[in-house]
mmCIF file of the N, C-alpha and C atoms, coordinates in Angstrom:
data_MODEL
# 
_entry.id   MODEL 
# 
loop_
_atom_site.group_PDB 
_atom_site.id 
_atom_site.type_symbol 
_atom_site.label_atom_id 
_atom_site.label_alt_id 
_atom_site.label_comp_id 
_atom_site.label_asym_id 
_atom_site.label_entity_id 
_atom_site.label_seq_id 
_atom_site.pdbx_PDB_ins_code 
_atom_site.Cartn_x 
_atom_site.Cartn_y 
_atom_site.Cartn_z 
_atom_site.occupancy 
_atom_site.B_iso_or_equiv 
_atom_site.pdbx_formal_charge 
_atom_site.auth_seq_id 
_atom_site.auth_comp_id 
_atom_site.auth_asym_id 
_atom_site.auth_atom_id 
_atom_site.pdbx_PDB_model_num 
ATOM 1   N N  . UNK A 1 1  ? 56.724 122.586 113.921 1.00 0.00 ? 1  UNK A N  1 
ATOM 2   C CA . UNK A 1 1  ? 57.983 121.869 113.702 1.00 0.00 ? 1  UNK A CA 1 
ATOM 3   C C  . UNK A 1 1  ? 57.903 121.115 112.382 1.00 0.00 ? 1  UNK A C  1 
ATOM 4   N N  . UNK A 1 2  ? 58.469 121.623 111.478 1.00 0.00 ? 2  UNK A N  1 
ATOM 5   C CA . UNK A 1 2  ? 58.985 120.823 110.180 1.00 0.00 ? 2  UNK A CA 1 
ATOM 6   C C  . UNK A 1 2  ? 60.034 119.327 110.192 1.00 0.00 ? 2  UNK A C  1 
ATOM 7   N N  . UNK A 1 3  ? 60.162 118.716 109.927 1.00 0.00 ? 3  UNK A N  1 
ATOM 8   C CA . UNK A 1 3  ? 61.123 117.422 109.112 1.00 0.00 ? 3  UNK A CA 1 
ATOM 9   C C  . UNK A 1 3  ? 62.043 118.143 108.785 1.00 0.00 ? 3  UNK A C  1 
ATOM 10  N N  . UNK A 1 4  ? 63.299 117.905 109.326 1.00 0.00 ? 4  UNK A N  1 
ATOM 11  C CA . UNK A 1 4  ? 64.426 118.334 109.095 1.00 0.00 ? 4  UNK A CA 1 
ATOM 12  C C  . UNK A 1 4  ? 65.143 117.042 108.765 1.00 0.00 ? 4  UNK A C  1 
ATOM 13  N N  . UNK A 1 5  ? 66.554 117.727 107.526 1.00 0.00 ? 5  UNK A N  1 
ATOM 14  C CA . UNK A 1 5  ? 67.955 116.937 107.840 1.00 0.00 ? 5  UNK A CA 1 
ATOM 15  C C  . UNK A 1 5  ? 68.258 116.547 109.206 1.00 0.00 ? 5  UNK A C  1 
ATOM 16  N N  . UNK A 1 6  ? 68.206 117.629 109.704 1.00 0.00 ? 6  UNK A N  1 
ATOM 17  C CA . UNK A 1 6  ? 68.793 116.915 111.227 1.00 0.00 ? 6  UNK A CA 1 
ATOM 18  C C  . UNK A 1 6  ? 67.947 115.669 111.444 1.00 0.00 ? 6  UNK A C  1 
ATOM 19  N N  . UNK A 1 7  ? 66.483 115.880 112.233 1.00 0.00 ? 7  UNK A N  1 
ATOM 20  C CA . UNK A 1 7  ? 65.419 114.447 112.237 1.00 0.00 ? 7  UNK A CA 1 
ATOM 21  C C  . UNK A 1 7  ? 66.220 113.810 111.586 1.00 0.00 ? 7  UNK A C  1 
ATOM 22  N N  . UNK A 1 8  ? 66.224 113.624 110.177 1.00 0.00 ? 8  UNK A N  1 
ATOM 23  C CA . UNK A 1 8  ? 66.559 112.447 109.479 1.00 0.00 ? 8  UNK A CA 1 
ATOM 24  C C  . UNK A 1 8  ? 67.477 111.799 109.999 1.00 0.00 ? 8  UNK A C  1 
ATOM 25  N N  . UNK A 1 9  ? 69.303 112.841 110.065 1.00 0.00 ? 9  UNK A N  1 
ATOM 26  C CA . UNK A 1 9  ? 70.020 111.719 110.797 1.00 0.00 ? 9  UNK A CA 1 
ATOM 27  C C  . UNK A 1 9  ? 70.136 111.029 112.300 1.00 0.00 ? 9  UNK A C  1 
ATOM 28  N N  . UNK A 1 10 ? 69.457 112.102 113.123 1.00 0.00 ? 10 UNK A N  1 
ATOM 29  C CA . UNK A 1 10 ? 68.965 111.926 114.497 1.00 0.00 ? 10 UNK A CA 1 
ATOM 30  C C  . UNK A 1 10 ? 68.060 109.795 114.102 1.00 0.00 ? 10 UNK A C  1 
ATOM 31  N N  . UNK A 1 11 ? 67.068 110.281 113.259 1.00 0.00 ? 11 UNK A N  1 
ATOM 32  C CA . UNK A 1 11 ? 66.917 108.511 113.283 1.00 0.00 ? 11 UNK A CA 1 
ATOM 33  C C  . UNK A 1 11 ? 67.346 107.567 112.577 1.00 0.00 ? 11 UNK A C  1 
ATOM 34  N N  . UNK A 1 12 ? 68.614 107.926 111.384 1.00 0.00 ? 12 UNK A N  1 
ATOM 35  C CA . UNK A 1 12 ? 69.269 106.992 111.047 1.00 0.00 ? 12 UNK A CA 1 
ATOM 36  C C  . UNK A 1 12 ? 69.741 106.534 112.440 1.00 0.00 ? 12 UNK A C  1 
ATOM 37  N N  . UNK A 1 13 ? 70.721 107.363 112.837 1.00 0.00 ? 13 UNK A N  1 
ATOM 38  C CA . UNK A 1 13 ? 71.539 106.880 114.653 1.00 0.00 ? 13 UNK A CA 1 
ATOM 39  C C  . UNK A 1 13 ? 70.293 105.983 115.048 1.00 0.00 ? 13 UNK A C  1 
ATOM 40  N N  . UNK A 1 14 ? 69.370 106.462 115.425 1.00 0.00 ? 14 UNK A N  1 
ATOM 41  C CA . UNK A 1 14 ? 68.798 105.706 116.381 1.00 0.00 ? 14 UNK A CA 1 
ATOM 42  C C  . UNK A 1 14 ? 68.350 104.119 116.129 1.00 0.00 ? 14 UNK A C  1 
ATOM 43  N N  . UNK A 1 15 ? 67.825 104.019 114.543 1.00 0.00 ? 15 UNK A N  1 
ATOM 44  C CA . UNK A 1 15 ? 67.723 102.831 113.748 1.00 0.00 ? 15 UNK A CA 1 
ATOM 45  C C  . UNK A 1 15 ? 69.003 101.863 113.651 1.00 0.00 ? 15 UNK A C  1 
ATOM 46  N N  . UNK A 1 16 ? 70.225 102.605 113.519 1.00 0.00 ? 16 UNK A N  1 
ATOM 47  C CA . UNK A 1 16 ? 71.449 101.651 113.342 1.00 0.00 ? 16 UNK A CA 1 
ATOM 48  C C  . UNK A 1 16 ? 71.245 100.877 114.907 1.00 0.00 ? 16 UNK A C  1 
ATOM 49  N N  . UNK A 1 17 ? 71.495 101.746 116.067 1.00 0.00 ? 17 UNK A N  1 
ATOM 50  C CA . UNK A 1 17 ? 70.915 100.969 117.158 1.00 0.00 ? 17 UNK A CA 1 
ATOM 51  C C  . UNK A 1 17 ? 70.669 100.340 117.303 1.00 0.00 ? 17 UNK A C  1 
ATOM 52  N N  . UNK A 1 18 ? 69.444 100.447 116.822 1.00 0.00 ? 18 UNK A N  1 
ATOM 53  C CA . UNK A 1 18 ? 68.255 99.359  117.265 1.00 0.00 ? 18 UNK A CA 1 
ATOM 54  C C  . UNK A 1 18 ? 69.217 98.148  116.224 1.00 0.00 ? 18 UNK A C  1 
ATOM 55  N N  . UNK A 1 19 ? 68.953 97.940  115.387 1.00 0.00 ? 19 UNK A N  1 
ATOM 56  C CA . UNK A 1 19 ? 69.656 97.109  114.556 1.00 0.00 ? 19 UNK A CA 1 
ATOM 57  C C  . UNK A 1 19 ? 70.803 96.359  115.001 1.00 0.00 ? 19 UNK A C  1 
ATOM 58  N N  . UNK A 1 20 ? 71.687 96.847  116.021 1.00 0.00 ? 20 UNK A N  1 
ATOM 59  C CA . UNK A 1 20 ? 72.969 96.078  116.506 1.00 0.00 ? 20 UNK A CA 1 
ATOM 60  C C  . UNK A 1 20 ? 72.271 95.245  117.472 1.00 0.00 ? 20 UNK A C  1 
ATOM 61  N N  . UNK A 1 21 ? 71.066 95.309  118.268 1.00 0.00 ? 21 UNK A N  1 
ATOM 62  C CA . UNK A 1 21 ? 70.510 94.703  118.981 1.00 0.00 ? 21 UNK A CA 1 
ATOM 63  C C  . UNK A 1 21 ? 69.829 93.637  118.874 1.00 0.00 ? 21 UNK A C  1 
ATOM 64  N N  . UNK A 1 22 ? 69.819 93.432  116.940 1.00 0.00 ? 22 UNK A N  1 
ATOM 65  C CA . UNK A 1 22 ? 68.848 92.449  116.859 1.00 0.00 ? 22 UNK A CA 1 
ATOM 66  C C  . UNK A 1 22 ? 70.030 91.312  116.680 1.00 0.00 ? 22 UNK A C  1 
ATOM 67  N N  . UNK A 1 23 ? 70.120 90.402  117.355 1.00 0.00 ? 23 UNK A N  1 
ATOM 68  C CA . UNK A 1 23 ? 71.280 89.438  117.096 1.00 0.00 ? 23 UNK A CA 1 
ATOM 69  C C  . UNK A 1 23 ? 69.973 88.147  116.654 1.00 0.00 ? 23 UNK A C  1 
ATOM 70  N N  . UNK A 1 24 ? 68.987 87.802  117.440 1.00 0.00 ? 24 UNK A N  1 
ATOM 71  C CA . UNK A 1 24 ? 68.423 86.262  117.222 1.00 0.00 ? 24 UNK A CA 1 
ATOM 72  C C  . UNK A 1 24 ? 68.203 86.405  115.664 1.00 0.00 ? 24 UNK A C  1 
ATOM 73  N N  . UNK A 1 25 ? 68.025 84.726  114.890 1.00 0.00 ? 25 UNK A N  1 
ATOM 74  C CA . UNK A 1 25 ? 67.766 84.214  114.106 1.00 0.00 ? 25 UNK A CA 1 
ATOM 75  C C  . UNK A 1 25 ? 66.252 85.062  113.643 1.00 0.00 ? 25 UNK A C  1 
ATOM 76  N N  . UNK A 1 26 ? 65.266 84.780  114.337 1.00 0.00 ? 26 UNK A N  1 
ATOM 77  C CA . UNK A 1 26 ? 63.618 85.810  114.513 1.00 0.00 ? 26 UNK A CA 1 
ATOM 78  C C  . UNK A 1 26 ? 64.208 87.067  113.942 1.00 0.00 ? 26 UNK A C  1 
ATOM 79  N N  . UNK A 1 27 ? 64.670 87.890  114.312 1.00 0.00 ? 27 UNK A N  1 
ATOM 80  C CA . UNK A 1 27 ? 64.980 89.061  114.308 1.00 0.00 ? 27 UNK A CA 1 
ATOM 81  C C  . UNK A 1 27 ? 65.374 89.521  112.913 1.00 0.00 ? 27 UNK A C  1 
ATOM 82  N N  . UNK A 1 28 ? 66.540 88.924  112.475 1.00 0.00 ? 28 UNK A N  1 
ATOM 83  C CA . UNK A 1 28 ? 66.645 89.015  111.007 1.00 0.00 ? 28 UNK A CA 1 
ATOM 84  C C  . UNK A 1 28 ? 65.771 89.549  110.075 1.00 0.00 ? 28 UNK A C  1 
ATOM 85  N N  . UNK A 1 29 ? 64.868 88.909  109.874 1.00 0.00 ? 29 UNK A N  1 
ATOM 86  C CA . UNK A 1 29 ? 63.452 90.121  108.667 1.00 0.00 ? 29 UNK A CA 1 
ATOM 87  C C  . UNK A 1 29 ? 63.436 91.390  109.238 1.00 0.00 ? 29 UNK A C  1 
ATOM 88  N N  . UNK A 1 30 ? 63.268 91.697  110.530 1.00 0.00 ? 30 UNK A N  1 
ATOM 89  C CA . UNK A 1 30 ? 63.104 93.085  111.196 1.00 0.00 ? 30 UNK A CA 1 
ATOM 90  C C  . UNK A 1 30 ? 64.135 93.523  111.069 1.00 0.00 ? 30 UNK A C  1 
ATOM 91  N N  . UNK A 1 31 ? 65.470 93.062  110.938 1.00 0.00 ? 31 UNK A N  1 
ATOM 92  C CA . UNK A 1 31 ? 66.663 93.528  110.792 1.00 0.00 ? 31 UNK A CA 1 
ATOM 93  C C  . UNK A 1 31 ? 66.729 94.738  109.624 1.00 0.00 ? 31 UNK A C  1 
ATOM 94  N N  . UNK A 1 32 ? 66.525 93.360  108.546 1.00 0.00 ? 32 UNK A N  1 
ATOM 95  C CA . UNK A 1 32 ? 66.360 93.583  106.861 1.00 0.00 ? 32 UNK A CA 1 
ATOM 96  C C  . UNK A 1 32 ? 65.141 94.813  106.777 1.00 0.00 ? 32 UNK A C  1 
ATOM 97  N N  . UNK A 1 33 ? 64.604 94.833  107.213 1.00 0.00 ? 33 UNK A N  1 
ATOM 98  C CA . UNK A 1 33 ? 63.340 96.195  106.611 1.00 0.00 ? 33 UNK A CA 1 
ATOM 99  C C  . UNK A 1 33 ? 63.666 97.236  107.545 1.00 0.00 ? 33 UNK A C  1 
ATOM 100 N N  . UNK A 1 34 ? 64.438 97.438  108.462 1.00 0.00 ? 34 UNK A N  1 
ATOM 101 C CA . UNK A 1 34 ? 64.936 98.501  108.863 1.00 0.00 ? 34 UNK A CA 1 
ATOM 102 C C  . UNK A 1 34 ? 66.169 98.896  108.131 1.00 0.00 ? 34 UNK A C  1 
ATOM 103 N N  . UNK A 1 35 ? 67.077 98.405  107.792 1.00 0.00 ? 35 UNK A N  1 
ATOM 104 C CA . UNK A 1 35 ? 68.144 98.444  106.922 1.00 0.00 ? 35 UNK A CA 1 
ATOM 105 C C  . UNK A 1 35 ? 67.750 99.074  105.419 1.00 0.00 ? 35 UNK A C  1 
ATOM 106 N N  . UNK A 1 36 ? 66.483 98.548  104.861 1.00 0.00 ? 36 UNK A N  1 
ATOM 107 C CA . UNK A 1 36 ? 65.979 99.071  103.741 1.00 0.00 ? 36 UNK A CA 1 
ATOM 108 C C  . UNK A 1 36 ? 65.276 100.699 103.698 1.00 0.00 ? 36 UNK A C  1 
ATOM 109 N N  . UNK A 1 37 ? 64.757 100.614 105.315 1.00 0.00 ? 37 UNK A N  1 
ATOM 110 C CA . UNK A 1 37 ? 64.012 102.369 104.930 1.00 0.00 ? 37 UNK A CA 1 
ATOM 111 C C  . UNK A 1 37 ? 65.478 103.003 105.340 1.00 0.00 ? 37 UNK A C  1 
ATOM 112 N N  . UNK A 1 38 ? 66.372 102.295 106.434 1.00 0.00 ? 38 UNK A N  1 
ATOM 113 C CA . UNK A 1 38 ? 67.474 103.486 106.699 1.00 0.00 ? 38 UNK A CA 1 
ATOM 114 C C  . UNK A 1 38 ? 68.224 103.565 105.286 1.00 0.00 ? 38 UNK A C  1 
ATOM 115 N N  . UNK A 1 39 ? 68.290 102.605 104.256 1.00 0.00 ? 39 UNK A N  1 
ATOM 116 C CA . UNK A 1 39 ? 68.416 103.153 102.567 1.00 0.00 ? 39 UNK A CA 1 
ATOM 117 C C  . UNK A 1 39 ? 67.550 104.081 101.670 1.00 0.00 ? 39 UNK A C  1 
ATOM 118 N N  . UNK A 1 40 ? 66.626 103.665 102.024 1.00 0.00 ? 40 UNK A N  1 
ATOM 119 C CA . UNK A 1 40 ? 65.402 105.156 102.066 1.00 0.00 ? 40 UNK A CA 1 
ATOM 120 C C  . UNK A 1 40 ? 65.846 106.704 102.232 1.00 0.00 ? 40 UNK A C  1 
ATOM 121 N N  . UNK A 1 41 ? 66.090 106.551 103.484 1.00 0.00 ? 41 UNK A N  1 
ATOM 122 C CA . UNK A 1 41 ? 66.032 107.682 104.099 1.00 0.00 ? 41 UNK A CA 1 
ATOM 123 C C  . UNK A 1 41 ? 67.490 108.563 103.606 1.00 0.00 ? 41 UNK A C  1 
ATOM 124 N N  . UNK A 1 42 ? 68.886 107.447 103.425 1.00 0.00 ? 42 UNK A N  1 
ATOM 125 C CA . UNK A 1 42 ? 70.267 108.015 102.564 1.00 0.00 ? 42 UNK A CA 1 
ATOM 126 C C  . UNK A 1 42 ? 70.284 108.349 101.351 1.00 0.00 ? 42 UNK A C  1 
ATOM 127 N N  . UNK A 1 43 ? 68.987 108.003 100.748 1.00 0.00 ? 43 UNK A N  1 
ATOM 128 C CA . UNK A 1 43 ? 68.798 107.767 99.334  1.00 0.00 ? 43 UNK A CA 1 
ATOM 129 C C  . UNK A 1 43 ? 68.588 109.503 98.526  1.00 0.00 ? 43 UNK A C  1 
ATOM 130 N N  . UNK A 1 44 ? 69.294 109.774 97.362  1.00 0.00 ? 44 UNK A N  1 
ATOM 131 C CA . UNK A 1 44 ? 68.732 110.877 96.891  1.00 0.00 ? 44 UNK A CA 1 
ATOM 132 C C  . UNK A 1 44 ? 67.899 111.564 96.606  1.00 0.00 ? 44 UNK A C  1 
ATOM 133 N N  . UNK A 1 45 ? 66.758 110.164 96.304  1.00 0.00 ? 45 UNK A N  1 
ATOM 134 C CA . UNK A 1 45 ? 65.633 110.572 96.121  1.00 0.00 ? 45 UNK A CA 1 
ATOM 135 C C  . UNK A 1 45 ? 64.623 111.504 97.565  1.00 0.00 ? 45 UNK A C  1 
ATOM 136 N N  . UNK A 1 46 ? 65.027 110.656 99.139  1.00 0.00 ? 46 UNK A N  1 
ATOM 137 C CA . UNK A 1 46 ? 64.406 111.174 99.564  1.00 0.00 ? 46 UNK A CA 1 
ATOM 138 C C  . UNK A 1 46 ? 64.908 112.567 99.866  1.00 0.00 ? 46 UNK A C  1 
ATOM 139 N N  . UNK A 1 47 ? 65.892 112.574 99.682  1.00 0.00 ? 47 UNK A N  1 
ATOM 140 C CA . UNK A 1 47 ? 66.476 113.876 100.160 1.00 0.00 ? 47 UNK A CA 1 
ATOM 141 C C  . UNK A 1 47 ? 66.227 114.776 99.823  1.00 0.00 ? 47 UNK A C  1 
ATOM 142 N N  . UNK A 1 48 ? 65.754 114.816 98.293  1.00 0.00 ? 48 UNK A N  1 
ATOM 143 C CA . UNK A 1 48 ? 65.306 115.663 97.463  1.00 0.00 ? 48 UNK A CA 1 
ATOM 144 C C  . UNK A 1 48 ? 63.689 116.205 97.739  1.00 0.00 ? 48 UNK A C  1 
ATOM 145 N N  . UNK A 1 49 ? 62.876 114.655 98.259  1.00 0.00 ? 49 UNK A N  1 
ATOM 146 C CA . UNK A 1 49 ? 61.507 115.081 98.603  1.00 0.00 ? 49 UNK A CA 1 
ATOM 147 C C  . UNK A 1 49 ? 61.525 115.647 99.837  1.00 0.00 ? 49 UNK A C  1 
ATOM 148 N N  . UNK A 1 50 ? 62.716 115.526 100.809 1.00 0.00 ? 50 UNK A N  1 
ATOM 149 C CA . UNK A 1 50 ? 62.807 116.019 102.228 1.00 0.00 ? 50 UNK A CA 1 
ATOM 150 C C  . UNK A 1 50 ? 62.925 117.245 101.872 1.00 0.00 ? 50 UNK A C  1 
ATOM 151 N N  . UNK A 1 51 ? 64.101 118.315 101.131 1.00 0.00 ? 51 UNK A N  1 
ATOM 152 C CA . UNK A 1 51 ? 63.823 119.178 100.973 1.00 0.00 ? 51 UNK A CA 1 
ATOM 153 C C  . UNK A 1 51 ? 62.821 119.910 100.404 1.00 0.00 ? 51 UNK A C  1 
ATOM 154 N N  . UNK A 1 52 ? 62.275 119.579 99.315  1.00 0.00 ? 52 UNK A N  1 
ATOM 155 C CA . UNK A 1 52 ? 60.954 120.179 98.756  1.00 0.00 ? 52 UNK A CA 1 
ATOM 156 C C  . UNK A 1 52 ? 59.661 120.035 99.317  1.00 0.00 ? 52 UNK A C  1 
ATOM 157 N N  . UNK A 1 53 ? 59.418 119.357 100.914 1.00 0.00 ? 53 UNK A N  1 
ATOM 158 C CA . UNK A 1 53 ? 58.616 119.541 101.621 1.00 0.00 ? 53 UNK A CA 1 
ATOM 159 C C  . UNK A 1 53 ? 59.195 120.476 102.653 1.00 0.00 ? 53 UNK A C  1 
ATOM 160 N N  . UNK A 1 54 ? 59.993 120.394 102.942 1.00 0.00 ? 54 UNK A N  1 
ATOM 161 C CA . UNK A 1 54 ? 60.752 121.438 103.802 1.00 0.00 ? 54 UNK A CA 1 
ATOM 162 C C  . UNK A 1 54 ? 60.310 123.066 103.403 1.00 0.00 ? 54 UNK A C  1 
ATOM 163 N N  . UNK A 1 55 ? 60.721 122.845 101.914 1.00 0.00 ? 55 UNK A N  1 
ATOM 164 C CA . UNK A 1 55 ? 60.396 124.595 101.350 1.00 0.00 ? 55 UNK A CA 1 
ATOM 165 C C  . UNK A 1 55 ? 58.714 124.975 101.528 1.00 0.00 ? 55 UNK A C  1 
ATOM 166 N N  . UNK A 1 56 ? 57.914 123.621 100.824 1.00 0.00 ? 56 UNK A N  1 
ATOM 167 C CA . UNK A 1 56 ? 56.453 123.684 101.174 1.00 0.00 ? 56 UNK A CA 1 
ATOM 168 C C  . UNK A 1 56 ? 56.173 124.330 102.712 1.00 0.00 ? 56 UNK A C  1 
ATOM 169 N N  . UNK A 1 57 ? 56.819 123.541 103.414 1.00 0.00 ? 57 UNK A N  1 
ATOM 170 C CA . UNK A 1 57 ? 56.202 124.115 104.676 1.00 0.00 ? 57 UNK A CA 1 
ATOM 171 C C  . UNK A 1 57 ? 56.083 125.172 105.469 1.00 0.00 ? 57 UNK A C  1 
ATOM 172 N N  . UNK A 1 58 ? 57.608 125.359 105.015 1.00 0.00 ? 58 UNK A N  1 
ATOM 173 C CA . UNK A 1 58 ? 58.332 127.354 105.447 1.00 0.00 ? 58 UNK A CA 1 
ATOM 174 C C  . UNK A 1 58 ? 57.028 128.124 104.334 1.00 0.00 ? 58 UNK A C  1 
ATOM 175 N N  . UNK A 1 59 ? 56.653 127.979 103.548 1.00 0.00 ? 59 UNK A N  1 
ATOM 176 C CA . UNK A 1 59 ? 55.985 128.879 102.496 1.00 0.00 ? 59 UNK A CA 1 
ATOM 177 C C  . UNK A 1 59 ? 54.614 128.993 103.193 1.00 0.00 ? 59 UNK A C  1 
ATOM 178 N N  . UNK A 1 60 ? 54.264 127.477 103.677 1.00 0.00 ? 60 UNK A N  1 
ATOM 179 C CA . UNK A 1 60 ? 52.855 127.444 104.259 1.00 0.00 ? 60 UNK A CA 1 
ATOM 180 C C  . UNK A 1 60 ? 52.482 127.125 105.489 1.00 0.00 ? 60 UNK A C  1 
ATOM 181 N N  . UNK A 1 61 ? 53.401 127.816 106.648 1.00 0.00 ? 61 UNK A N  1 
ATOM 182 C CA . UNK A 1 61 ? 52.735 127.337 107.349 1.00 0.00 ? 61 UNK A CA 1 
ATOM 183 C C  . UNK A 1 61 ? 53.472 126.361 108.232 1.00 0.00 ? 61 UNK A C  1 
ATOM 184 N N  . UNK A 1 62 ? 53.542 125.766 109.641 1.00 0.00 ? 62 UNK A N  1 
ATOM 185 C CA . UNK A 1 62 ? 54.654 124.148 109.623 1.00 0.00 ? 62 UNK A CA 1 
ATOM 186 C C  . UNK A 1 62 ? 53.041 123.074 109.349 1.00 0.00 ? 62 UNK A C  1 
ATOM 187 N N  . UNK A 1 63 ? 53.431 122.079 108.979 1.00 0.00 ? 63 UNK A N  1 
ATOM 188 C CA . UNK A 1 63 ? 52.915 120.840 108.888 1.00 0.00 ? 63 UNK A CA 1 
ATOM 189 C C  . UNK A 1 63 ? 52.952 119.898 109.265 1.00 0.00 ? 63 UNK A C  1 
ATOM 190 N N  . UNK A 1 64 ? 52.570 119.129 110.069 1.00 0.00 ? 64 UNK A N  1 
ATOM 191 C CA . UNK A 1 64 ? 52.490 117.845 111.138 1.00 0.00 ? 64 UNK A CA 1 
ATOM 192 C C  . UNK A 1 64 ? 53.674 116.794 110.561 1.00 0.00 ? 64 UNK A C  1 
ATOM 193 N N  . UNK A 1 65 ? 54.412 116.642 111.573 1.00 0.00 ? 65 UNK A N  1 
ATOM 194 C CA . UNK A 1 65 ? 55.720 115.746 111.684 1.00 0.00 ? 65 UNK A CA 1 
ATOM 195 C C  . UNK A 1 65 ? 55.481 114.429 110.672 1.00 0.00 ? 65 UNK A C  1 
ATOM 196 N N  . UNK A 1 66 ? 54.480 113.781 111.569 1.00 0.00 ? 66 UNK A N  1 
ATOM 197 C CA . UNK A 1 66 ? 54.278 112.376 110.772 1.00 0.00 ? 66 UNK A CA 1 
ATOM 198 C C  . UNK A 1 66 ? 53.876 112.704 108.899 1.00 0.00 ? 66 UNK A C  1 
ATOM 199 N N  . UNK A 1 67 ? 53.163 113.549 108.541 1.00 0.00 ? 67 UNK A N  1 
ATOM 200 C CA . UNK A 1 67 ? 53.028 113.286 107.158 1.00 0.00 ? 67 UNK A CA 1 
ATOM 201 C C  . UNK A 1 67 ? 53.895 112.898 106.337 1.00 0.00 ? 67 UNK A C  1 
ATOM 202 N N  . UNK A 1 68 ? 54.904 113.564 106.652 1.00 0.00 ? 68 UNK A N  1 
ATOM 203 C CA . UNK A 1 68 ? 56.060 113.343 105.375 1.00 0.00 ? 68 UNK A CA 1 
ATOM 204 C C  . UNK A 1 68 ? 56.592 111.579 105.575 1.00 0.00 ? 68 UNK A C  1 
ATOM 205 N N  . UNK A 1 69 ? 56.962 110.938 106.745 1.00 0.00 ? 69 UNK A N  1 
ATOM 206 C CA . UNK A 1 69 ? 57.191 109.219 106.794 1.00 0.00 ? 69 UNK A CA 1 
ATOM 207 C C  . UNK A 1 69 ? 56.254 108.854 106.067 1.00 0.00 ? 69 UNK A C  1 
ATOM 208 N N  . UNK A 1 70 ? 54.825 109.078 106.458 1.00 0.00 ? 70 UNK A N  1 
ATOM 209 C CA . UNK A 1 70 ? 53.662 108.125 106.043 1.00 0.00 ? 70 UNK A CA 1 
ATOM 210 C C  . UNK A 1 70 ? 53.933 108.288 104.453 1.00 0.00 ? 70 UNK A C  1 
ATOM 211 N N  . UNK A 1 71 ? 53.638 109.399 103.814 1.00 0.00 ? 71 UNK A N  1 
ATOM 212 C CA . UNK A 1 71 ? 53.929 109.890 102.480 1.00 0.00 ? 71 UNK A CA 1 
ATOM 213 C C  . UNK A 1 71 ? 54.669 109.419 101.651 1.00 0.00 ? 71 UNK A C  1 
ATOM 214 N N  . UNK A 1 72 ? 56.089 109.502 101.916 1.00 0.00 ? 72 UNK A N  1 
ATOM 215 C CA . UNK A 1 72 ? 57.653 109.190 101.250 1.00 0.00 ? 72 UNK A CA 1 
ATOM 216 C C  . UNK A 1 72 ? 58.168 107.938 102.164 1.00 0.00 ? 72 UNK A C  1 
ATOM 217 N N  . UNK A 1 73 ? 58.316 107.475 102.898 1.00 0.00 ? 73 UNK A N  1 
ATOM 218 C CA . UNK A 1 73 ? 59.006 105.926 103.188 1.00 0.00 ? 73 UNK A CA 1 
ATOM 219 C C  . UNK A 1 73 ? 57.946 104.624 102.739 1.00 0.00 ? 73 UNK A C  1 
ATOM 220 N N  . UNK A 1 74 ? 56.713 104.606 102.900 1.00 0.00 ? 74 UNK A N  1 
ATOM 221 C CA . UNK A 1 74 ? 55.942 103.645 102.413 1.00 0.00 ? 74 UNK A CA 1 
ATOM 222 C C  . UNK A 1 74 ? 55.750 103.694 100.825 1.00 0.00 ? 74 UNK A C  1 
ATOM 223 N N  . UNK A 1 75 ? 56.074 104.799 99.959  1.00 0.00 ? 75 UNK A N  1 
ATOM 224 C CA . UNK A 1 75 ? 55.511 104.953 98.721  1.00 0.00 ? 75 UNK A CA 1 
ATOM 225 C C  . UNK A 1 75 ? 56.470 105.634 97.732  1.00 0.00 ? 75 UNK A C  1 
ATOM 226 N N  . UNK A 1 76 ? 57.893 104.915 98.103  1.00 0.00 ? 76 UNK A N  1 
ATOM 227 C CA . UNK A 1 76 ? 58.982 105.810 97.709  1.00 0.00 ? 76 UNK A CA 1 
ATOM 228 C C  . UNK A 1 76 ? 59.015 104.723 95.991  1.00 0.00 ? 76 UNK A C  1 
ATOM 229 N N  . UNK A 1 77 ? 58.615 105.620 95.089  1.00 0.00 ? 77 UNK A N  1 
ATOM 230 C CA . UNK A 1 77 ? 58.362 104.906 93.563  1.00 0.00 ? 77 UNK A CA 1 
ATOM 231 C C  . UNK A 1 77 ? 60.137 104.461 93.569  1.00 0.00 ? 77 UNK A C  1 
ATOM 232 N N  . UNK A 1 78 ? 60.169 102.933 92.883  1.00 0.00 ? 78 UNK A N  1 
ATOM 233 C CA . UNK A 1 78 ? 61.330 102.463 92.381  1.00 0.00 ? 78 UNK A CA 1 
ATOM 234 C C  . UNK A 1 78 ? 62.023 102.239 93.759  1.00 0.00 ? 78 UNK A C  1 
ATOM 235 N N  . UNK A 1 79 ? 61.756 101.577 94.891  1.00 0.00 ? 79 UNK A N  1 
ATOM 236 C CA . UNK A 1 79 ? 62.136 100.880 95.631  1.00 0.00 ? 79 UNK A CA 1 
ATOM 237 C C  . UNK A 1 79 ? 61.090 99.199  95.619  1.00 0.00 ? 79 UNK A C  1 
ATOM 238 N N  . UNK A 1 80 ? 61.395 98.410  95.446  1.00 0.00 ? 80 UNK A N  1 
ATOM 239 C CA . UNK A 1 80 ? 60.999 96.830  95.556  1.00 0.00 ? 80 UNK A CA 1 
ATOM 240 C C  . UNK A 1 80 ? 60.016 96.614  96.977  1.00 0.00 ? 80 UNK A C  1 
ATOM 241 N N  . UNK A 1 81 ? 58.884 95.882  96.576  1.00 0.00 ? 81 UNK A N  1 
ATOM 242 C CA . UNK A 1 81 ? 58.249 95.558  97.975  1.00 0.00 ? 81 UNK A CA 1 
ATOM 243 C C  . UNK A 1 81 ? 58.569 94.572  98.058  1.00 0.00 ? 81 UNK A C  1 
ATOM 244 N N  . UNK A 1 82 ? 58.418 93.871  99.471  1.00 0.00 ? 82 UNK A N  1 
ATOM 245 C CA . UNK A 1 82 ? 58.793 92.216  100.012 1.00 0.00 ? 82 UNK A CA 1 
ATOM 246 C C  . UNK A 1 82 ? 57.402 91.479  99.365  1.00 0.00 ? 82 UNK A C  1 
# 
């Protein structure tokens, strides 16, 4: 099983979710850094690395689900750290 478009918006949905749930004051920072990878994840850039791992993988093989998050949402160049 490859990282698909679909995945992707399957967990935007699920992230907006979670997000309507966070109402307390606490919650807020967790709010904010979910809000930032679900900008991540809309962003052109990843879309572009989503597909060009996508093609990698059909060429070689499938490749384990988690690599591509760990890879591209923690280390996405020209996004700001806290």
């Amino acid at each position: 099983h490859t990282f698909s478009f679909s995945d992707t918006d399957r967990a935007l949905v699920l992230l907006e979710e979670y997000c309507k749930k966070l109402r307390k004051p606490e919650e807020q920072q967790l709010k904010k850094a979910i809000r930032k990878v679900m900008g991540i994840f809309k962003s052109s850039l990843f879309q572009a690395l989503l597909g060009s791992f996508a093609k990698k993988a059909t060429r070689h093989g499938t490749i384990s689900q988690p690599s591509l998050p760990a890879a591209v949402v923690y280390d996405v160049p020209g996004y700001p750290k806290d």
